[in-house]
KOLRO-823079 format. One record per residue (C-alpha): residue in three letters; x, y, z. Coordinates in pm, whole numbers, plus 50000, padded with zeros to 5 digits. Layout:
BEGIN
ALAXYZ;...
END
This chain:
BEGIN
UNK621057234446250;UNK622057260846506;UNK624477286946511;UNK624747305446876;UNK626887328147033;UNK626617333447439;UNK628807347647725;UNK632957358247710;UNK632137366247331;UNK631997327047189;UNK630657312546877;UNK629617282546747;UNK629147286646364;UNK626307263146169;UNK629327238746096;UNK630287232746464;UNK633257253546490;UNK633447267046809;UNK635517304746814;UNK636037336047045;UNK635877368046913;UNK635927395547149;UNK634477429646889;UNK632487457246998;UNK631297468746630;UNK628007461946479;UNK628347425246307;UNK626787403446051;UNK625747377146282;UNK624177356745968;UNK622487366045653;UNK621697352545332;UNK624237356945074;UNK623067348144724;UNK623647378844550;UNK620007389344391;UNK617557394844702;UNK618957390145060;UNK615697370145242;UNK617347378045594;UNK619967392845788;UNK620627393746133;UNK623227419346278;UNK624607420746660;UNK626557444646853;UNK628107438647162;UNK628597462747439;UNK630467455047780;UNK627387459748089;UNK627767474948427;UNK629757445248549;UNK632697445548281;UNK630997412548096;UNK630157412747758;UNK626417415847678;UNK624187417747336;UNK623167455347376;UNK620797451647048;UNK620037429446732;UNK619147443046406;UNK616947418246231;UNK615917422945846;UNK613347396045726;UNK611837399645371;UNK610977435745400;UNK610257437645765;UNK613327456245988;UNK613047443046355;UNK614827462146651;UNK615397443346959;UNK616707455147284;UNK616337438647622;UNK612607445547704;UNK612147461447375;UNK610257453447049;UNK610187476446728;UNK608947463446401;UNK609287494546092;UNK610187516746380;UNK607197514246608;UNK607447496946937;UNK604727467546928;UNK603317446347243;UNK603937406847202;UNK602817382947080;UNK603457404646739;UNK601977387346443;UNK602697395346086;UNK602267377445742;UNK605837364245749;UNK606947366946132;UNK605987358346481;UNK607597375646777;UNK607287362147159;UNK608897375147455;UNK608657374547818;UNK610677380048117;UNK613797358047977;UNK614067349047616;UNK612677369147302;UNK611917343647036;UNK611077348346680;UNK609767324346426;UNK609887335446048;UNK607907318845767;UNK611207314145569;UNK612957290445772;UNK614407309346085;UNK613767308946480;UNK615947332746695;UNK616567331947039;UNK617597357447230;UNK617837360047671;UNK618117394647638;UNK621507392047794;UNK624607374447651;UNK623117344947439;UNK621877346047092;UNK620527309846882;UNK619567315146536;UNK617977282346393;UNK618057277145994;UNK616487257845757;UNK619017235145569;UNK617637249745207;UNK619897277745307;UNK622897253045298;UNK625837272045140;UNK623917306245116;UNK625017323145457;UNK627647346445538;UNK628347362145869;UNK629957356246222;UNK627967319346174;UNK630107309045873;UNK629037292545507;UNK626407263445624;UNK627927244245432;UNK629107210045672;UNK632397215345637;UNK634167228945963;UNK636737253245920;UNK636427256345532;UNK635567290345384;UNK635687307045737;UNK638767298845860;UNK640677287345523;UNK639437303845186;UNK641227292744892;UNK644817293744972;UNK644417317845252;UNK643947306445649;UNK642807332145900;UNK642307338746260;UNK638827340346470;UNK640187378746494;UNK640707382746139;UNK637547362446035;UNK635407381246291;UNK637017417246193;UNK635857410845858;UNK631957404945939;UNK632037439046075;UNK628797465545941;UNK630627498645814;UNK629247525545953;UNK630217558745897;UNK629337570146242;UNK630617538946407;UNK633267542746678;UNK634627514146764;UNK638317496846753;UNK638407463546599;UNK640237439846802;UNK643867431246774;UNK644637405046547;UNK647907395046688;UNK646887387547045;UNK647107347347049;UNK644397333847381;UNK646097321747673;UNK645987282747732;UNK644047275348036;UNK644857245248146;UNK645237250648471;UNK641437249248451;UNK640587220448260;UNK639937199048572;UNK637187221748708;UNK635487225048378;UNK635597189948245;UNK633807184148632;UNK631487205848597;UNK630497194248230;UNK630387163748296;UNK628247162248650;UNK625497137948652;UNK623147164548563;UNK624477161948217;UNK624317126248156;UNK622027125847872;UNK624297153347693;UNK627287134247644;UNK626597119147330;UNK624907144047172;UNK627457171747188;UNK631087179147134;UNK632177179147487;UNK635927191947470;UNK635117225547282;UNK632827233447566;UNK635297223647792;UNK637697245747591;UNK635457274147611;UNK634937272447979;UNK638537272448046;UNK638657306747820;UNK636017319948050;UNK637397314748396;UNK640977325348245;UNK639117357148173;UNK638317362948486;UNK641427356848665;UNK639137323648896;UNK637037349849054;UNK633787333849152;UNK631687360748941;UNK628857335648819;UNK629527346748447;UNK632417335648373;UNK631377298148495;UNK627357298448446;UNK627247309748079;UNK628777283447896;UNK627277254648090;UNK623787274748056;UNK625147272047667;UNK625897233247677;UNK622817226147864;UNK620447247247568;UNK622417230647308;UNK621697196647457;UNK617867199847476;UNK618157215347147;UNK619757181747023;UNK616687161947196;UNK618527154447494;UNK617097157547892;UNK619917180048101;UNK618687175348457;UNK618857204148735;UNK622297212848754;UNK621927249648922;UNK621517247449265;UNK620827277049586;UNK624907285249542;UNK625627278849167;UNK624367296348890;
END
């Protein structure tokens, strides 16, 4: 099970809910949540880059007792910067020029293009132990992130509430109020461009329309310029999450696209 988030700020928790959530903050992406000893955490924060998009500027990664710094390019394990392949009792770290992966001995792999995307892979014997921007584990969509008992929240509201207190932290959480804009005069394009022959093998594996849905969030975002963000990241999303799911995406960028 996979949660991931990648490009105009989306998410997909564990239980397939897909959200945006645009904060700057530092974040509890996932950690473990039973009360006595935390095994992992993992904590983003998001920063806008040199083009106005937002990109993962670091992660924070806590396994057992090992604290894990990652920037783009950069490795530091117990504050010392280390050369990969980094080895340890209880993780492995790989990089090169595009993803950063890391395999721990408890049940996690993490993978990170040192840009927008982030998939964090989790043993099912943390079912109904996790907390964070990636939701409960626990099968049920929408329960316990986005309904809790009698209340119902927001992706604003739910993401605001992930956020890592810091007393040095500056950084405005984002308005709850602000409903997203509809799209659809985009739907056409993006259900096109999903659905290309590239992506045959995909179409049973995934939830197609919430891709769709987050596509048309994207190029609203950026008012149908042609900037390669706002159309490349989510089907670079759909097309990971299909070979994740054990299907074959064929070559869908081309000299002009992506």
């Amino acid at each position: 099970y996979v949660c991931s988030t990648w490009g105009n700020n989306h998410f997909k928790t564990f239980d397939g809910d897909i959200y945006q959530f645009p904060g700057i903050c530092e974040y509890n992406f996932v950690s473990d949540c039973r009360e006595a000893y935390k095994e992992f955490s993992v904590h983003i924060q998001r920063a806008l880059n040199s083009d106005g998009h937002p990109e993962i500027q670091y992660i924070l990664l806590k396994i057992k007792d090992i604290a894990v710094y990652l920037k783009s390019n950069l490795v530091v394990v117990d504050g010392q910067i280390v050369e990969t392949p980094y080895y340890s009792s209880s993780v492995l770290i790989e990089s090169n020029e595009i993803y950063t992966k890391i395999y721990a001995k408890l049940g996690m792999v993490l993978m990170w293009n040192q840009q927008d995307a982030l998939m964090v892979e989790l043993d099912n014997t943390y079912n109904n132990y996790t907390c964070g921007l990636c939701g409960d584990y626990n099968g049920i969509q929408i329960y316990n992130e986005f309904i809790s008992g009698d209340a119902s929240y927001n992706s604003i509201t739910y993401g605001n509430m992930q956020k890592i207190s810091k007393p040095t932290a500056k950084c405005e959480d984002p308005d709850e109020t602000q409903a997203l804009p509809s799209c659809n005069e985009h739907r056409d394009e993006c259900q096109k461009l999903l659905t290309s022959s590239a992506f045959a093998d995909c179409r049973l594996r995934l939830n197609l329309e919430m891709y769709i849905q987050a596509c048309m969030q994207d190029k609203c975002a950026c008012n149908g310029s042609d900037d390669s963000f706002c159309v490349c990241s989510t089907i670079s999303e759909y097309s990971r999450q299909c070979s994740h799911a054990g299907g074959r995406p064929g070559e869908w960028r081309t000299q002009d696209f992506c």
